[in-house]
C-alpha positions as a Markdown table, in Angstrom:
| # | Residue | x | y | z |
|---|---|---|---|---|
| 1 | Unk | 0.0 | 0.0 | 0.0 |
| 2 | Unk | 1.5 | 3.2 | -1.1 |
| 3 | Unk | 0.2 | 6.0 | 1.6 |
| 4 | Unk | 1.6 | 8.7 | 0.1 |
| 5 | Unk | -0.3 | 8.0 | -2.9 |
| 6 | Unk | -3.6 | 7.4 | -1.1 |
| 7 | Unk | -2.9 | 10.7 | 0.8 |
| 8 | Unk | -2.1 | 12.6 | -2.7 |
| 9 | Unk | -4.9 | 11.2 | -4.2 |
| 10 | Unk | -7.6 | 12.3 | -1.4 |
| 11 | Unk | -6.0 | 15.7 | -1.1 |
| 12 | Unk | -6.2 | 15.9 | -5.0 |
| 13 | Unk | -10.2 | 15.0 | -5.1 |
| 14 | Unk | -10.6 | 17.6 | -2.1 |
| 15 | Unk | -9.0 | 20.3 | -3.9 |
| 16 | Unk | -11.3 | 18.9 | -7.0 |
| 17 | Unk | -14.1 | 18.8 | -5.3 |
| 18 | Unk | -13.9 | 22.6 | -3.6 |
| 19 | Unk | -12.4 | 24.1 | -6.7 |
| 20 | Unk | -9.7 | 26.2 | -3.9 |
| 21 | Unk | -6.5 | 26.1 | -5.1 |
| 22 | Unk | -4.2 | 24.6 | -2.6 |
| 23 | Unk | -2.5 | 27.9 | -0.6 |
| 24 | Unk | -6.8 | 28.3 | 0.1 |
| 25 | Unk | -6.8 | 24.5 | 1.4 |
| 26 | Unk | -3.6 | 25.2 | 3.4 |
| 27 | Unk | -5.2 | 27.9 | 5.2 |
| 28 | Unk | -8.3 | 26.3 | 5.9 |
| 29 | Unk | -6.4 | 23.1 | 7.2 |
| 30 | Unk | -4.7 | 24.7 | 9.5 |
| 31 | Unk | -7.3 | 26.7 | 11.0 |
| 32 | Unk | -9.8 | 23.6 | 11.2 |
| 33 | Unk | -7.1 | 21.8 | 13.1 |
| 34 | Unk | -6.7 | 24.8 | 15.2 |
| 35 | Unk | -10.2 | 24.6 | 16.4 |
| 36 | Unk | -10.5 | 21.2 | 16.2 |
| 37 | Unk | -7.6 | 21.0 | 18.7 |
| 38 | Unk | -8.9 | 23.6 | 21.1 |
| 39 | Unk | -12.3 | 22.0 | 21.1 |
| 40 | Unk | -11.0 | 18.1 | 21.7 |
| 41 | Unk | -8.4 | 19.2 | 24.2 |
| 42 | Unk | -10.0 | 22.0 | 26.3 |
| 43 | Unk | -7.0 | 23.9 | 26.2 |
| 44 | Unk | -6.7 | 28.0 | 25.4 |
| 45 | Unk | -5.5 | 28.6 | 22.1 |
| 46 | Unk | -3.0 | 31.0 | 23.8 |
| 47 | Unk | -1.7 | 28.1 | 25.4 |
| 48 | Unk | 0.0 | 27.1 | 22.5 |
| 49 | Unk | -1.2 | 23.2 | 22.4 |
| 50 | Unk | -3.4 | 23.7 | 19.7 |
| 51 | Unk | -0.6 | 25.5 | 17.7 |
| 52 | Unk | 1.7 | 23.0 | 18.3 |
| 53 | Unk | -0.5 | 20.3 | 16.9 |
| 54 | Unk | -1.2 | 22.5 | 13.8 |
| 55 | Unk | 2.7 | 22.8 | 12.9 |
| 56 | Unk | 2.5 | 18.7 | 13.5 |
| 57 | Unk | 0.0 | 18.2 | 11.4 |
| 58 | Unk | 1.6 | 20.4 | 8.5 |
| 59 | Unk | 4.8 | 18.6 | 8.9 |
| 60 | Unk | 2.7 | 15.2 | 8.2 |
| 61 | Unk | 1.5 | 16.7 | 5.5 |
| 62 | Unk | 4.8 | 18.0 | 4.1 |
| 63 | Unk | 6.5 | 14.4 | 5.1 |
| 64 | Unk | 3.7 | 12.8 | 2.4 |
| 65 | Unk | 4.2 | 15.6 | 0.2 |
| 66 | Unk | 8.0 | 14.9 | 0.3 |
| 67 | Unk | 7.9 | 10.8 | -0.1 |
| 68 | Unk | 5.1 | 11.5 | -3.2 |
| 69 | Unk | 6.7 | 14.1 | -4.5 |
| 70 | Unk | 10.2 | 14.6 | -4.1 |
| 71 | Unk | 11.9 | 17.7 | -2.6 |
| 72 | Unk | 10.0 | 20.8 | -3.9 |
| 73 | Unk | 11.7 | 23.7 | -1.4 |
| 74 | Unk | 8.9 | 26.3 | -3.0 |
| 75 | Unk | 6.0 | 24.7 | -2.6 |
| 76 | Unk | 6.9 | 23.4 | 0.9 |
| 77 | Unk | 8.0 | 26.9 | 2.3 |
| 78 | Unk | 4.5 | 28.3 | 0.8 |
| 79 | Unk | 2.8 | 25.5 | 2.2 |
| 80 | Unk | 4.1 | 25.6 | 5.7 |
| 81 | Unk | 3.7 | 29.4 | 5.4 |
| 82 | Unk | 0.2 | 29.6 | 4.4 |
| 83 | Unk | -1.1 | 26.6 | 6.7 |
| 84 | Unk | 0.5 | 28.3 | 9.7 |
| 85 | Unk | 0.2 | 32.0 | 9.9 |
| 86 | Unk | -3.3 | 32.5 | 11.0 |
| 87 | Unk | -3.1 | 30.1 | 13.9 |
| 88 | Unk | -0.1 | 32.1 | 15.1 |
| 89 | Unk | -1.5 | 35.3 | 15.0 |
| 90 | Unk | -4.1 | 33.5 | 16.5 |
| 91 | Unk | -2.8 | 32.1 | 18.8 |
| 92 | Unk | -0.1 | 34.7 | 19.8 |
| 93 | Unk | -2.8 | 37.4 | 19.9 |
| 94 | Unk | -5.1 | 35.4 | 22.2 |
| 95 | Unk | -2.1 | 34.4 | 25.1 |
| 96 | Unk | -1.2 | 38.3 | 24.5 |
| 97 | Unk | -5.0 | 39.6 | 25.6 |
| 98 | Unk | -5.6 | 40.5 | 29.2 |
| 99 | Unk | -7.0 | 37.7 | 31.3 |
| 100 | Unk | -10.6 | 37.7 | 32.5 |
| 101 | Unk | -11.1 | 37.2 | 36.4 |
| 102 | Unk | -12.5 | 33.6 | 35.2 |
| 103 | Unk | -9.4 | 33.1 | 33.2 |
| 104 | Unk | -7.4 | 33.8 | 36.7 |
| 105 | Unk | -9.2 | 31.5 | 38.6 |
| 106 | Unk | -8.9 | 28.4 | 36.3 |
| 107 | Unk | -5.6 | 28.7 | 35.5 |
């Protein structure tokens, strides 16, 4: 069973099926596995968990992209750039905001 094939083949009929081009789908993957992440963990996006499993799911994806593929240094910098911006500002911005009195308590 070739994964990477499997993988390049699903991610193909997403992008086929949405009609994005695929710096759109980076940046809607990495925010759905932002939020996905907060929600399934509990955790504060300005705690940084949900980053961290964003910028492991984008190396995944650019491990699959590499054994399919081959090295494309381009593509994977635009990749890794688009996928992980927003949750960065997101998250950066959200640990930088003032804490609540609830927030104080919990933590």
């Amino acid at each position: 069973m070739d994964i990477p094939a499997l993988y390049h083949s699903f991610i193909t009929w997403i992008g086929d099926g949405t009609g994005l081009p695929d710096s759109i789908l980076h940046i809607h993957a990495g925010l759905a596995v932002l939020l996905v992440t907060r929600i399934l963990t509990r955790r504060s996006l300005g705690s940084f968990i949900p980053f961290a499993l964003v910028v492991v799911a984008e190396g995944a994806n650019e491990l699959l992209d590499y054994l399919h593929y081959g090295w494309r240094p381009a593509d994977t910098y635009s990749d890794i750039a688009n996928t992980l911006f927003w949750p960065l500002v997101i998250s950066v911005a959200v640990r930088m905001r003032p804490m609540t009195l609830r927030d104080r308590r919990s933590s």
